[in-house]
Structure formats: C-alpha cells, structure tokens
C-alpha positions in Angstrom: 15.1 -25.6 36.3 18.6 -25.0 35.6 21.0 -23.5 32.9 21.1 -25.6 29.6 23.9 -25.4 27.2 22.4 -25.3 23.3 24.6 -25.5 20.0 23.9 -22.9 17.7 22.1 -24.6 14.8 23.7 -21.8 12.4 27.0 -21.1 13.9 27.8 -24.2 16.2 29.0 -22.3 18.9 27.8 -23.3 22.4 25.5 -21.1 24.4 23.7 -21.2 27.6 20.2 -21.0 28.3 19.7 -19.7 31.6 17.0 -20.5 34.3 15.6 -16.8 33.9 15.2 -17.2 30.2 13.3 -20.4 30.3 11.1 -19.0 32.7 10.3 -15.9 30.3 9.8 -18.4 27.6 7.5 -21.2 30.0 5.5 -17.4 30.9 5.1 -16.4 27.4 3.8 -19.7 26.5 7.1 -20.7 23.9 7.2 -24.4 23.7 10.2 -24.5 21.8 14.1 -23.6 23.1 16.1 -21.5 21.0 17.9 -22.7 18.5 20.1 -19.9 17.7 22.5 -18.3 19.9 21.6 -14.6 20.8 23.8 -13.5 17.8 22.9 -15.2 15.2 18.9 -14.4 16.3 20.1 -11.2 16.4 21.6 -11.0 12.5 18.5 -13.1 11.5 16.2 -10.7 13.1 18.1 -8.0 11.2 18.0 -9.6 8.2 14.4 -10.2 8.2 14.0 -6.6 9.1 16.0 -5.2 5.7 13.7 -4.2 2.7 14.5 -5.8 -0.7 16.1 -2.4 -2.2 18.7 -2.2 1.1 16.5 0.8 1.9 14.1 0.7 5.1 12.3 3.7 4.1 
C-alpha cells in the first residue's frame, strides 16, 4: 500500500490518505475510502451530534 491523495467531496481540498489509515480501515472491515477530508468529517460528525433545540442536554 501506499499514501493516496483524495478530494474532499464537500470542500475540494486535497488530502492524503496514508498507508496507516488504510490499514485501520482494511482491519476494521471499511470497504469504502473517505470521502471527506478529516475536517469536514469532523464538522459533519458535529453536526450530526447537535440536538434540534441547539441544546445537547
């Protein structure tokens, strides 16, 4: 294996993939690459996380 470049399907911007993270991904059994840079996964994730009412409690 070796590093990959993706594009960000949200942002554009470039990002690698690195040999350790496709191995993490091959051992958990992820048959897909990302398609989000770590950033925007991250603002996703956080979005997902938020409660209708902006309150998480």
């Amino acid at each position: 294996m070796a590093d990959k470049t993706i594009t960000c399907k949200d942002c554009g911007a470039e990002f690698i993939f690195s040999e350790n993270e496709q191995a993490f991904y091959k051992e958990k059994g992820f048959e897909n690459e990302p398609q989000r840079c770590p950033t925007c996964r991250r603002e996703r994730k956080q979005q997902k996380n938020r409660r209708p009412n902006g309150n998480r409690y």
